[in-house]
PDB file of N, CA, C and O in Angstrom, chain B, residues numbered from 101:
ATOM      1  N   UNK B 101     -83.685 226.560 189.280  1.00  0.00           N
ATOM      2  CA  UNK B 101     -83.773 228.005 189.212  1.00  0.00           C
ATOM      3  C   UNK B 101     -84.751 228.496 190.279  1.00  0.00           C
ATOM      4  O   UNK B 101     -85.854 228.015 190.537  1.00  0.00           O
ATOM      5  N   UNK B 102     -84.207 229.439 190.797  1.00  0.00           N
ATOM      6  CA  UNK B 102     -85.297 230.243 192.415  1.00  0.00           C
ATOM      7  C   UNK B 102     -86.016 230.947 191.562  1.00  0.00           C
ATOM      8  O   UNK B 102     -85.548 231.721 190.727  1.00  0.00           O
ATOM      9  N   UNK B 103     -87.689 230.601 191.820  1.00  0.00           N
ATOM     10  CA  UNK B 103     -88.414 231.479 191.246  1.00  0.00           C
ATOM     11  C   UNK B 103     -88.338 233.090 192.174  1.00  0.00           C
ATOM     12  O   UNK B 103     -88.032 233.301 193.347  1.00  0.00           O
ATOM     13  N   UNK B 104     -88.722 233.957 191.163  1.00  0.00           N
ATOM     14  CA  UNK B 104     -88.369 235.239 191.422  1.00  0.00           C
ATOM     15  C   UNK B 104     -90.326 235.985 191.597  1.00  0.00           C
ATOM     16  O   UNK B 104     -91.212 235.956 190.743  1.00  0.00           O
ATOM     17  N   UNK B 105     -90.376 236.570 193.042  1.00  0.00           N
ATOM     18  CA  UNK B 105     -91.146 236.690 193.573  1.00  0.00           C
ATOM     19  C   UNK B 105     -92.006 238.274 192.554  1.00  0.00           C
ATOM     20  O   UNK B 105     -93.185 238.625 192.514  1.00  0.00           O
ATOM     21  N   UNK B 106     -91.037 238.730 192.031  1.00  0.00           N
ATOM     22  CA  UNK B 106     -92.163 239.697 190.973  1.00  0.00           C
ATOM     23  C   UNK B 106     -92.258 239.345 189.788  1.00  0.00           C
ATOM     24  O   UNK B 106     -92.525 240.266 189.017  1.00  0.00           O
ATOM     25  N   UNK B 107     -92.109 238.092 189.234  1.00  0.00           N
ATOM     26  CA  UNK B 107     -91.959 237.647 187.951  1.00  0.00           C
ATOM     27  C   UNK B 107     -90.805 237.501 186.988  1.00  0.00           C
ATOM     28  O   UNK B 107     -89.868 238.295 187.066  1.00  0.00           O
ATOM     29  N   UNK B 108     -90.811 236.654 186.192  1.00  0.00           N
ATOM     30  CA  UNK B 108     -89.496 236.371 185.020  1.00  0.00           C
ATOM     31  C   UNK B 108     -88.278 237.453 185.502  1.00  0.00           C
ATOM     32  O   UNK B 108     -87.335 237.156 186.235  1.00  0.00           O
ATOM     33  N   UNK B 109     -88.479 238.475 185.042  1.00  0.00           N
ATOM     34  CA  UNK B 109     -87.386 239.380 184.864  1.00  0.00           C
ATOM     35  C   UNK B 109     -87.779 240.639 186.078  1.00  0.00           C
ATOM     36  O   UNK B 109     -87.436 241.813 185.935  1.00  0.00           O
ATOM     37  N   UNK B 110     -88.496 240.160 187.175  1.00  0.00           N
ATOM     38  CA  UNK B 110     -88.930 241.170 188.115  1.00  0.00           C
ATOM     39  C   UNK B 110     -89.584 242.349 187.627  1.00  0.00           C
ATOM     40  O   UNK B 110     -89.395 243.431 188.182  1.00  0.00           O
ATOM     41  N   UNK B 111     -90.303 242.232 186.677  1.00  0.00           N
ATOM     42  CA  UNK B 111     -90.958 243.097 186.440  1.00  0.00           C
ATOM     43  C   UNK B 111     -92.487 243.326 186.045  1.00  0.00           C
ATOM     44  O   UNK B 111     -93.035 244.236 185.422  1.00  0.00           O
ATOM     45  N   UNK B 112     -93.129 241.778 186.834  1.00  0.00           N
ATOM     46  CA  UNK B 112     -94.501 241.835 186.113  1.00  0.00           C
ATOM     47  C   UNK B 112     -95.038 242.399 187.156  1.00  0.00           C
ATOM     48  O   UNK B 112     -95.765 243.287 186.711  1.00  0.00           O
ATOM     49  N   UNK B 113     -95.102 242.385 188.522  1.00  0.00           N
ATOM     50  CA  UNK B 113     -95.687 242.677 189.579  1.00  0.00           C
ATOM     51  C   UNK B 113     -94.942 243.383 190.303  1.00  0.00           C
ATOM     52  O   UNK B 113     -94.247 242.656 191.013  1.00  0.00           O
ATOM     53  N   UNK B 114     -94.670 244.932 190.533  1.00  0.00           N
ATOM     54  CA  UNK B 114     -94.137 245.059 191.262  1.00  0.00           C
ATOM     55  C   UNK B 114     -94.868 246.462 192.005  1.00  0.00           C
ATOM     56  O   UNK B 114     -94.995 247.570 191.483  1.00  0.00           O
ATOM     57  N   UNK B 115     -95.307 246.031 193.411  1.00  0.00           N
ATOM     58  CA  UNK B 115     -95.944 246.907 194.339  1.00  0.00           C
ATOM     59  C   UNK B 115     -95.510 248.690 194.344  1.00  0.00           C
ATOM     60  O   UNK B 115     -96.118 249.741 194.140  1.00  0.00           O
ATOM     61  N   UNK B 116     -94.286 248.341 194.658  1.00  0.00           N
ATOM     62  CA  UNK B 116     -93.905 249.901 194.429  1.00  0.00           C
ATOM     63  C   UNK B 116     -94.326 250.813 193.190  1.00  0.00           C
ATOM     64  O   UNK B 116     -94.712 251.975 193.320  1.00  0.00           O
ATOM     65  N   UNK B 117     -94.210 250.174 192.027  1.00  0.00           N
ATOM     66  CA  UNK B 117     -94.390 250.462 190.560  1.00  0.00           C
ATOM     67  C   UNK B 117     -96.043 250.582 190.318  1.00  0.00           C
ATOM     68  O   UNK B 117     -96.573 251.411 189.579  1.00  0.00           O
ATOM     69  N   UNK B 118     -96.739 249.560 191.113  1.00  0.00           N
ATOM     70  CA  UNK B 118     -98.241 250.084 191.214  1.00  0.00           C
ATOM     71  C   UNK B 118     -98.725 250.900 191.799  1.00  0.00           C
ATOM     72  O   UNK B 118     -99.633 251.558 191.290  1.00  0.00           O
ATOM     73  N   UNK B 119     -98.290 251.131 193.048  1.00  0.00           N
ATOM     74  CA  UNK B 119     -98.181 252.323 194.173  1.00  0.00           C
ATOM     75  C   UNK B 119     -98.036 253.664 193.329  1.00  0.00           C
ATOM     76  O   UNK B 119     -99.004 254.422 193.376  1.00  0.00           O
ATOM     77  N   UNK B 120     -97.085 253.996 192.665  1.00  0.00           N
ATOM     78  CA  UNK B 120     -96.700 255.058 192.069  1.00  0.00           C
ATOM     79  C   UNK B 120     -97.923 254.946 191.158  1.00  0.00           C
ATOM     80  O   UNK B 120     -98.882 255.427 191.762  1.00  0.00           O
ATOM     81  N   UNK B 121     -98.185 254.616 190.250  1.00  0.00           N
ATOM     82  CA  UNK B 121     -99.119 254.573 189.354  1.00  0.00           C
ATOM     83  C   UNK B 121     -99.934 254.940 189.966  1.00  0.00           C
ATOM     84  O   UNK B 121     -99.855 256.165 190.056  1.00  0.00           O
ATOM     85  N   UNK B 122    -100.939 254.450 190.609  1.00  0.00           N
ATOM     86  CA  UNK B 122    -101.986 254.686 191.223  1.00  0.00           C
ATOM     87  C   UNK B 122    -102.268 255.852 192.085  1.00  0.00           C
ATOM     88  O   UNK B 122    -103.431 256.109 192.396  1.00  0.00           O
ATOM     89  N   UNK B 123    -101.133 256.679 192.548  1.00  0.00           N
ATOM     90  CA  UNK B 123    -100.745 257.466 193.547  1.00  0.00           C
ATOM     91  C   UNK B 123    -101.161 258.582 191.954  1.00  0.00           C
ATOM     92  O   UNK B 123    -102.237 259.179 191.914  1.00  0.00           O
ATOM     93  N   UNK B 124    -100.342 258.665 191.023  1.00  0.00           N
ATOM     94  CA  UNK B 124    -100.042 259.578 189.862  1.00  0.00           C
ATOM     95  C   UNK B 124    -101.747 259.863 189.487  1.00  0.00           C
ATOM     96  O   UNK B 124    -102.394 260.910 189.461  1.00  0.00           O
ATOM     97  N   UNK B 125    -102.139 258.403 189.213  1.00  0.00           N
ATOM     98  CA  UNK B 125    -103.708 258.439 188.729  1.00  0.00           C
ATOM     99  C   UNK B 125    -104.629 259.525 189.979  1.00  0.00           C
ATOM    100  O   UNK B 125    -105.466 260.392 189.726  1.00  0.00           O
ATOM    101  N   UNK B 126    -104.214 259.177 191.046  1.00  0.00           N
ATOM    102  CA  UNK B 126    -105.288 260.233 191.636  1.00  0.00           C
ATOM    103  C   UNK B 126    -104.864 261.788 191.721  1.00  0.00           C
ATOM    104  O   UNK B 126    -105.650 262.714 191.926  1.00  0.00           O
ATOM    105  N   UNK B 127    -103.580 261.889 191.540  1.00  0.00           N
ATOM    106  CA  UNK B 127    -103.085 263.501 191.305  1.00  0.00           C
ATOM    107  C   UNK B 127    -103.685 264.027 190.010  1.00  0.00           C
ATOM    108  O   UNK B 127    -104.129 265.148 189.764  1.00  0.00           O
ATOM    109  N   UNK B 128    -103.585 262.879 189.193  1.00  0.00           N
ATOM    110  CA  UNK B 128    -104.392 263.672 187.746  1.00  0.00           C
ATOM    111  C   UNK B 128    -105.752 264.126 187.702  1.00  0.00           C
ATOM    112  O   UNK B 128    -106.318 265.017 187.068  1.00  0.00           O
ATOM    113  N   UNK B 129    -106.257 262.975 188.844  1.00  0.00           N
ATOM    114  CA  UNK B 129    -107.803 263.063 188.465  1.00  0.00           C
ATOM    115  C   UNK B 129    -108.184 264.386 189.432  1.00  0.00           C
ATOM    116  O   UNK B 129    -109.072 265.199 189.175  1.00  0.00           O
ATOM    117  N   UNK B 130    -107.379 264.405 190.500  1.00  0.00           N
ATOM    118  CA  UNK B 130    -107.637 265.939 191.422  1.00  0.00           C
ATOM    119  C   UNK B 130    -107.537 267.289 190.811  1.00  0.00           C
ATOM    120  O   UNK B 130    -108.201 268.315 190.963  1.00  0.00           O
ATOM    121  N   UNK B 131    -106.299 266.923 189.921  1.00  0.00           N
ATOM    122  CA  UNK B 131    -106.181 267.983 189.295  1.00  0.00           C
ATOM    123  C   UNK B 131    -106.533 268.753 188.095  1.00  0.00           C
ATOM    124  O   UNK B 131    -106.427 269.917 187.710  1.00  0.00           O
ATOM    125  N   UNK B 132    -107.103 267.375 187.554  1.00  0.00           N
ATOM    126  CA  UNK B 132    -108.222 267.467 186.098  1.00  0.00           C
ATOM    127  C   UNK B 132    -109.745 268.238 186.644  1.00  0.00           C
ATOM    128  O   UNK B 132    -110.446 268.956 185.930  1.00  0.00           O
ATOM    129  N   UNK B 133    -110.040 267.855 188.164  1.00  0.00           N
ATOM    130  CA  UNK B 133    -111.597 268.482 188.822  1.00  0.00           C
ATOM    131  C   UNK B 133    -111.002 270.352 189.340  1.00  0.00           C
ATOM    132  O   UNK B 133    -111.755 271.324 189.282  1.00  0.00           O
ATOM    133  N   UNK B 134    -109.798 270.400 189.718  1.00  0.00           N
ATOM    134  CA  UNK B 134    -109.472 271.060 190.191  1.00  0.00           C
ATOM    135  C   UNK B 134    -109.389 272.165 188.816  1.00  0.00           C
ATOM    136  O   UNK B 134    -109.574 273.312 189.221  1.00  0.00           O
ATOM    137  N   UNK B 135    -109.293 272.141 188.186  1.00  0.00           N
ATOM    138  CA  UNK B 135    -109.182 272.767 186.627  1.00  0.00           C
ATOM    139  C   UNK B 135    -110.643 273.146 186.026  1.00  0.00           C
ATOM    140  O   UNK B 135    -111.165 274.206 185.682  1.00  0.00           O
ATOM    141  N   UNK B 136    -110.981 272.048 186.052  1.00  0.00           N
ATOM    142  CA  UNK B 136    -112.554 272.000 186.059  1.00  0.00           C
ATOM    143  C   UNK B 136    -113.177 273.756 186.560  1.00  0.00           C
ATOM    144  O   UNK B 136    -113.158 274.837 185.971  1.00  0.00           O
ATOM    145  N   UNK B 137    -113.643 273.351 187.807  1.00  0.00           N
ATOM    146  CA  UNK B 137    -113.234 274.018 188.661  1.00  0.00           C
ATOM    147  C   UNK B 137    -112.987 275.890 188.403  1.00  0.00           C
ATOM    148  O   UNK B 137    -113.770 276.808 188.646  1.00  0.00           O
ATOM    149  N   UNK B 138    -111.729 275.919 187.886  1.00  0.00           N
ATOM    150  CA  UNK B 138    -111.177 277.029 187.597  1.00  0.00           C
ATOM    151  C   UNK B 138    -111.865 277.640 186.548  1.00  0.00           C
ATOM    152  O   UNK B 138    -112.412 278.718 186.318  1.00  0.00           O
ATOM    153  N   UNK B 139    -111.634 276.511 185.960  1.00  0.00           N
ATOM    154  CA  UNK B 139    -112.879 276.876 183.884  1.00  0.00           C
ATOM    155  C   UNK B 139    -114.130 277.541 184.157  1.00  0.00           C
ATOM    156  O   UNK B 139    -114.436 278.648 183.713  1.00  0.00           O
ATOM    157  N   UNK B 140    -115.054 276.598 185.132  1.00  0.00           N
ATOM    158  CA  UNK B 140    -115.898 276.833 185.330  1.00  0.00           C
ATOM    159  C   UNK B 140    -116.364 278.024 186.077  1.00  0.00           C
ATOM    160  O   UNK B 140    -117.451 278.505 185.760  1.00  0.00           O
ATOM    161  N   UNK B 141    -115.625 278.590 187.095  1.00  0.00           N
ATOM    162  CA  UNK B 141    -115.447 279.877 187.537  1.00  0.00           C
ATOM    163  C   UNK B 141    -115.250 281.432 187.069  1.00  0.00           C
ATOM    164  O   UNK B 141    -115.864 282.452 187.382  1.00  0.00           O
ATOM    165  N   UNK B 142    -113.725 281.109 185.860  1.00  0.00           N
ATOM    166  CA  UNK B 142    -113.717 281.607 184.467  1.00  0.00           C
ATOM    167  C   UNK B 142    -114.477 282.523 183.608  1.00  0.00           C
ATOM    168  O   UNK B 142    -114.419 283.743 183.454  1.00  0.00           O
ATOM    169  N   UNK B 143    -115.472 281.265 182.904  1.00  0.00           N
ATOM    170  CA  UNK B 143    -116.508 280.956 182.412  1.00  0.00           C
ATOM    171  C   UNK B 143    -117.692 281.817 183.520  1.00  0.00           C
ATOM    172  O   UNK B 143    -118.526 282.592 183.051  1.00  0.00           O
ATOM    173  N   UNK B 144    -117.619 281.610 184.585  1.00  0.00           N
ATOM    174  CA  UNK B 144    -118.781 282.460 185.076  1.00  0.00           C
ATOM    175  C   UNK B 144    -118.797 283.912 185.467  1.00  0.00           C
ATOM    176  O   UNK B 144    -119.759 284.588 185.832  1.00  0.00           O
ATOM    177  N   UNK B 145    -117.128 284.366 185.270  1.00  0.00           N
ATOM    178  CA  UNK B 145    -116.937 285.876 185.644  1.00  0.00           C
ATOM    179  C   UNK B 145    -116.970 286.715 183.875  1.00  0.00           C
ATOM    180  O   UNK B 145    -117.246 287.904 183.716  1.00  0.00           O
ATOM    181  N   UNK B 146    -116.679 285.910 182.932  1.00  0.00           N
ATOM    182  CA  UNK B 146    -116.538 286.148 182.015  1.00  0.00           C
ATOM    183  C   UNK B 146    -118.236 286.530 181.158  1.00  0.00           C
ATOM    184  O   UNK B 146    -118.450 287.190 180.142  1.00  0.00           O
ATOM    185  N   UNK B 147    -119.259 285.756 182.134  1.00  0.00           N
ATOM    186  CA  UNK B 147    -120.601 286.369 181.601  1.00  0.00           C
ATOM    187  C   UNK B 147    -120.945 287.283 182.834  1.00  0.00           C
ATOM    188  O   UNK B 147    -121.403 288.317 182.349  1.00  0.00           O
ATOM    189  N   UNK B 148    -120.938 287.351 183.795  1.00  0.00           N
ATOM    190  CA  UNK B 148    -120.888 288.134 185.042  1.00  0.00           C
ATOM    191  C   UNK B 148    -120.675 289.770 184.571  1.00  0.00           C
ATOM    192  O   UNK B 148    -121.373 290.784 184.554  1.00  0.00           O
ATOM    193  N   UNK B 149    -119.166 289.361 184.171  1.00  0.00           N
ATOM    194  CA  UNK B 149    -118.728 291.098 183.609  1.00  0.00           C
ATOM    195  C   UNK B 149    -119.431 291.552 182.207  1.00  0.00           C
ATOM    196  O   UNK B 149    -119.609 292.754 182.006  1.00  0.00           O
ATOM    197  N   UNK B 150    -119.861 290.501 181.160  1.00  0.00           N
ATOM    198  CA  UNK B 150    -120.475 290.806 180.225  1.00  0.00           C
ATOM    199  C   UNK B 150    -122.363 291.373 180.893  1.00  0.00           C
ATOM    200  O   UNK B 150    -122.825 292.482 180.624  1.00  0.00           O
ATOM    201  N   UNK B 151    -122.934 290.576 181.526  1.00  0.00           N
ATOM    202  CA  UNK B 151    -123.849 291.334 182.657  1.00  0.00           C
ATOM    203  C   UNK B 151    -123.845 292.992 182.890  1.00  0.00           C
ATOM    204  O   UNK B 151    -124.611 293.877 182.510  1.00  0.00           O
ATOM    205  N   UNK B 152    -122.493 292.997 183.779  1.00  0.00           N
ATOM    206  CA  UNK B 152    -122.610 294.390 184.114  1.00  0.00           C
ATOM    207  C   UNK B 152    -121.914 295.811 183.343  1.00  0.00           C
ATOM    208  O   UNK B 152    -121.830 296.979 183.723  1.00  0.00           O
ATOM    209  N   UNK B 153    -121.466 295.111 182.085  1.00  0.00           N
ATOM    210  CA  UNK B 153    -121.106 295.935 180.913  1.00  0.00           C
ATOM    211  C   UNK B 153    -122.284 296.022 180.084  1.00  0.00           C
ATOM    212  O   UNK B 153    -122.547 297.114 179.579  1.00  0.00           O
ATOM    213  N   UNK B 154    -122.847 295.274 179.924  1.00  0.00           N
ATOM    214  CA  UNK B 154    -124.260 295.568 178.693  1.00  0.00           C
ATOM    215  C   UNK B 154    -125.520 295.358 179.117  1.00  0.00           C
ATOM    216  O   UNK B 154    -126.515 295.660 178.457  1.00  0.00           O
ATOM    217  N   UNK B 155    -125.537 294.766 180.373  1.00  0.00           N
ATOM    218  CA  UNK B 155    -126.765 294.583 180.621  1.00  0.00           C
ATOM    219  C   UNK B 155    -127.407 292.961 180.441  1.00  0.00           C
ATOM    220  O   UNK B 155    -128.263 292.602 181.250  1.00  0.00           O
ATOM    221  N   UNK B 156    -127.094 292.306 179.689  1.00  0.00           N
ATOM    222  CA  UNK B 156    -127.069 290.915 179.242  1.00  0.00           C
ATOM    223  C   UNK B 156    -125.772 290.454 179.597  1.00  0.00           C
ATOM    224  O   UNK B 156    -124.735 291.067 179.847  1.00  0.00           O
ATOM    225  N   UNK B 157    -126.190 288.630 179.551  1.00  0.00           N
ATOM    226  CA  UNK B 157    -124.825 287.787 179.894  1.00  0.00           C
ATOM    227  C   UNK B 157    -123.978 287.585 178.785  1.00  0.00           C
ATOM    228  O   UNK B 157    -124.512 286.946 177.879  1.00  0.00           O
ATOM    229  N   UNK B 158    -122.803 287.945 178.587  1.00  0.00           N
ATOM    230  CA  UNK B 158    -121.903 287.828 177.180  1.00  0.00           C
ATOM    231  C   UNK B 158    -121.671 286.619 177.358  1.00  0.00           C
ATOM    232  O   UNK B 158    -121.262 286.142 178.417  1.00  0.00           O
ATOM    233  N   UNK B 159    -121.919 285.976 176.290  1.00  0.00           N
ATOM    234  CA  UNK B 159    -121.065 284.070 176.158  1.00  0.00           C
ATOM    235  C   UNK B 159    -119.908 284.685 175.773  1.00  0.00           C
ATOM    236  O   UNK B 159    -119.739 285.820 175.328  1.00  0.00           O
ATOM    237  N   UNK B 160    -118.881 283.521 176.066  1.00  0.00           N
ATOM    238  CA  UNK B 160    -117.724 283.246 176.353  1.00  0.00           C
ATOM    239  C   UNK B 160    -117.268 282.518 174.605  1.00  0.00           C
ATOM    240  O   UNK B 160    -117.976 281.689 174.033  1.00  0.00           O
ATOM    241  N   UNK B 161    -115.870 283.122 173.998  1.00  0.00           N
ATOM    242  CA  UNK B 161    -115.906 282.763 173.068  1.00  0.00           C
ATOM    243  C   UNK B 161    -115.426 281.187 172.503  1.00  0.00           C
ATOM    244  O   UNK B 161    -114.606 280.574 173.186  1.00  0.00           O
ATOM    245  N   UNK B 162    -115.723 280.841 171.805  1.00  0.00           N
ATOM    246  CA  UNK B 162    -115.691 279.228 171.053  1.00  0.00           C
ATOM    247  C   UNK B 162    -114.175 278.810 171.659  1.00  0.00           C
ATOM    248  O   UNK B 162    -113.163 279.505 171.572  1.00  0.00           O
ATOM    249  N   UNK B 163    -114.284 277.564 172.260  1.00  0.00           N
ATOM    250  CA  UNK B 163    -112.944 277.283 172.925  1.00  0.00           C
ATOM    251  C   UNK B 163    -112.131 277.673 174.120  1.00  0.00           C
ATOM    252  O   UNK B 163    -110.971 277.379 174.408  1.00  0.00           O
ATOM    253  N   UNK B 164    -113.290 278.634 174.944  1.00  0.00           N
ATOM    254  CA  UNK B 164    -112.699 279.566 175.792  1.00  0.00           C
ATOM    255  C   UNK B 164    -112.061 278.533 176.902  1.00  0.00           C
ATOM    256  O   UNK B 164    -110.846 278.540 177.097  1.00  0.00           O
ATOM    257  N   UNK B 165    -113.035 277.544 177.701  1.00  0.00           N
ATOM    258  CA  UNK B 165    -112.952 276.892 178.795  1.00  0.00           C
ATOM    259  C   UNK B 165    -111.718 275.799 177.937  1.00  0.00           C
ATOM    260  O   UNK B 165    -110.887 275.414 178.759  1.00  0.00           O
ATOM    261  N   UNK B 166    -111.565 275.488 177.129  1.00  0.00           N
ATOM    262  CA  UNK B 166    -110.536 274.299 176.733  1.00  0.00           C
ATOM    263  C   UNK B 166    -109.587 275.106 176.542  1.00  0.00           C
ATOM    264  O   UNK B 166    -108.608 274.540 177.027  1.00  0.00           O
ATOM    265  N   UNK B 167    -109.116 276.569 175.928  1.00  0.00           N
ATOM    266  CA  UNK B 167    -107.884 277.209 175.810  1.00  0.00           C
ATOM    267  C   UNK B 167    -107.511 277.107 177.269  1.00  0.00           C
ATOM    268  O   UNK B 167    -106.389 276.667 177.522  1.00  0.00           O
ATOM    269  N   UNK B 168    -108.458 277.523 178.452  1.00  0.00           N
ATOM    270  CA  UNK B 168    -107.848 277.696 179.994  1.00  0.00           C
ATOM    271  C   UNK B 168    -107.763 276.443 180.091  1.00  0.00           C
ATOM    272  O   UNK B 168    -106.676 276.239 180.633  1.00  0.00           O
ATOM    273  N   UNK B 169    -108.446 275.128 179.814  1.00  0.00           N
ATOM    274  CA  UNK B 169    -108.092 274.482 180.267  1.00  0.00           C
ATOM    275  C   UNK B 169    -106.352 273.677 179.961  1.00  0.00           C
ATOM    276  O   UNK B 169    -105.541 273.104 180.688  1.00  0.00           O
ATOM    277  N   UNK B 170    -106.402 274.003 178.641  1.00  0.00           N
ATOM    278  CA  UNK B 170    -104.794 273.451 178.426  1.00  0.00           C
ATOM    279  C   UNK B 170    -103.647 274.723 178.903  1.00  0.00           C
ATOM    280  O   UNK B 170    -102.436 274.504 178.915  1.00  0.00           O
ATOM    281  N   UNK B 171    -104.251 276.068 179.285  1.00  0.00           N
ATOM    282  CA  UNK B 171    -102.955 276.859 179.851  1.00  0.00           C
ATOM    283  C   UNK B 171    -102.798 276.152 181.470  1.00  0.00           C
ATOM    284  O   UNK B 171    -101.644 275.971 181.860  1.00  0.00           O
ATOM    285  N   UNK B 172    -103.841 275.796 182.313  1.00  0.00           N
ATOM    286  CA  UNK B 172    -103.981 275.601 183.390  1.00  0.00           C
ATOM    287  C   UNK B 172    -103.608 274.467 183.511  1.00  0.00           C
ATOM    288  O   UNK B 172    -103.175 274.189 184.629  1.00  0.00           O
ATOM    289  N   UNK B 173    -103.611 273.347 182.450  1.00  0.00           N
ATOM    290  CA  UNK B 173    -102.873 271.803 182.959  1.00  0.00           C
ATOM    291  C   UNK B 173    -101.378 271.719 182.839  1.00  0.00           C
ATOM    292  O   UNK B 173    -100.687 270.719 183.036  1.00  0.00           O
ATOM    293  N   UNK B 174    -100.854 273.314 182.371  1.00  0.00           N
ATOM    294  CA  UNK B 174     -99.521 273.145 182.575  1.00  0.00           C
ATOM    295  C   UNK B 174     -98.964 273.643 183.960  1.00  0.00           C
ATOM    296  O   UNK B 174     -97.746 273.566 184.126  1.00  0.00           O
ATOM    297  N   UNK B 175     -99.859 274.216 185.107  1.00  0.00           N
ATOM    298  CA  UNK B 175     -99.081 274.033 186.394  1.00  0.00           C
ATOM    299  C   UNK B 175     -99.432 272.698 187.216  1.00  0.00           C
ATOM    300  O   UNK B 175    -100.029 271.651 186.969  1.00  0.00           O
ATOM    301  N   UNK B 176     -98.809 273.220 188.246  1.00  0.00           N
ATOM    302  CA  UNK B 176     -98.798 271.564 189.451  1.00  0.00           C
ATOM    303  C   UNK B 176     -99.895 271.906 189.980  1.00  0.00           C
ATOM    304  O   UNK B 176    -100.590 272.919 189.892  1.00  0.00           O
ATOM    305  N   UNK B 177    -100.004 270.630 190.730  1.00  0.00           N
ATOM    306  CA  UNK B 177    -101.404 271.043 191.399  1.00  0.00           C
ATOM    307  C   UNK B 177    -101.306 271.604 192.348  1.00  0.00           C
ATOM    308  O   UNK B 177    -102.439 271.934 192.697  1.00  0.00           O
ATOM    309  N   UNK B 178    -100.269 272.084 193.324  1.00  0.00           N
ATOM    310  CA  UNK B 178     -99.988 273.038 194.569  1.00  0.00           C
ATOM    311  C   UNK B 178    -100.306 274.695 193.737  1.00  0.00           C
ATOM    312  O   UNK B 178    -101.145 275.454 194.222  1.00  0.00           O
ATOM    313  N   UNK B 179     -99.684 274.995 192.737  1.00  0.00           N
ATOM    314  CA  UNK B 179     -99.999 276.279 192.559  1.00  0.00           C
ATOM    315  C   UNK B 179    -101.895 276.310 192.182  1.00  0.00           C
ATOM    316  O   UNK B 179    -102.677 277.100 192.710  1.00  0.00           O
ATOM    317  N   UNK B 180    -102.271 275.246 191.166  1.00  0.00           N
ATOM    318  CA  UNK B 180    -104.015 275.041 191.187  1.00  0.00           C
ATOM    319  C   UNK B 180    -104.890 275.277 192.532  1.00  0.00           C
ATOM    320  O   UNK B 180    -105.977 275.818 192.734  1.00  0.00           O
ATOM    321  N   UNK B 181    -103.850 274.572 193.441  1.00  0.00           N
ATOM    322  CA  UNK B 181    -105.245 274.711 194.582  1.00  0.00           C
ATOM    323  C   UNK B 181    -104.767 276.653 195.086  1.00  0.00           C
ATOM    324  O   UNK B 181    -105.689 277.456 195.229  1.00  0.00           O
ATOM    325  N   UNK B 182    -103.473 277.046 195.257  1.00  0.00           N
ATOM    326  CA  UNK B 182    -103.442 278.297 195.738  1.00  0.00           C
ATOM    327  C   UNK B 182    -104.773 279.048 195.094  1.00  0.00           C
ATOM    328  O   UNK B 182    -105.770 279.471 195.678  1.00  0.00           O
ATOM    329  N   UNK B 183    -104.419 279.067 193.609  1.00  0.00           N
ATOM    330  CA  UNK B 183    -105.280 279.642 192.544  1.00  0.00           C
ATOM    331  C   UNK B 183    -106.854 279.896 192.751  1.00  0.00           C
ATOM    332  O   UNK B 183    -107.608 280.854 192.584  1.00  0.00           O
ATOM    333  N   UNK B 184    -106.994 278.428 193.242  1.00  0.00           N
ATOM    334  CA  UNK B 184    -108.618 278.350 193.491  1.00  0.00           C
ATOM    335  C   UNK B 184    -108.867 278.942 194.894  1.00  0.00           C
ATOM    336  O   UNK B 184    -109.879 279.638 194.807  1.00  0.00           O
ATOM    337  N   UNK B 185    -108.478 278.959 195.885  1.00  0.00           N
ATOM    338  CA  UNK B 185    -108.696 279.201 197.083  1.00  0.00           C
ATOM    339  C   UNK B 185    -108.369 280.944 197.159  1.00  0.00           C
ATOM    340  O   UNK B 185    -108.850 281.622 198.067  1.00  0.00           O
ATOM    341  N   UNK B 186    -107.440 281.577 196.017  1.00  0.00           N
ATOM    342  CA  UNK B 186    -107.626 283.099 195.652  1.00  0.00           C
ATOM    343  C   UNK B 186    -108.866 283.958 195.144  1.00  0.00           C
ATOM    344  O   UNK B 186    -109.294 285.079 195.422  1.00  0.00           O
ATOM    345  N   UNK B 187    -109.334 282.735 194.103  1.00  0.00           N
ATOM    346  CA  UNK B 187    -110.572 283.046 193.433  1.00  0.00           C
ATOM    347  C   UNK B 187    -111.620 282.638 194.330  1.00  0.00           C
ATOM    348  O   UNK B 187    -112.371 283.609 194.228  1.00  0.00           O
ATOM    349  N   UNK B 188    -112.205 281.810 195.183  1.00  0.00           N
ATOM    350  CA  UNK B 188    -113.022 281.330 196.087  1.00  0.00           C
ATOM    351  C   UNK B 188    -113.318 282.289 197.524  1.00  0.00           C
ATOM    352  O   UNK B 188    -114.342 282.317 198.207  1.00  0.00           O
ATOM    353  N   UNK B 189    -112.407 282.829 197.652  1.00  0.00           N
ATOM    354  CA  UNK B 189    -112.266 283.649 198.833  1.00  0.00           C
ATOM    355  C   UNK B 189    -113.206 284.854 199.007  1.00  0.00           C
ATOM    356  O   UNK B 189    -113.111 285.573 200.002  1.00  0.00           O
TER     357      UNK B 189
END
């Protein structure tokens, strides 16, 4: 029997299949900072305007940065970076 160069059933090692993985892992992690990011910006206009409405910084209510953060992990990361580079400007 010819041994088979990615394993038993070609599937223990296979470069392409790690490639992708690894490729996926750093889109998440860009886009998990990139979110970040947004929250955190958010979060700082949201006491900003409480500032110049009362005079004091309004906190932001219980869950605020994790509600944006799960509306915001539902786009791609091409519309995230537009987003940030709107707000940054």
């Amino acid at each position: 029997m010819k041994d088979d160069l990615f394993g038993t059933l070609g599937l223990m090692f296979n470069p392409i299949n790690e490639l992708n993985d690894i490729q996926s892992v750093i889109v998440d992690a860009k886009k998990n900072r990139l979110i970040n990011k947004l929250t955190l910006l958010a979060t700082a206009e949201y006491r900003k305007r409480g500032k110049v409405l009362t005079g004091k910084y309004a906190k932001e209510p219980t869950g605020f940065r994790n509600g944006l953060f799960e509306i915001l992990g539902k786009l791609d990361y091409e519309d995230l970076q537009k987003m940030y580079e709107l707000k940054t400007k």
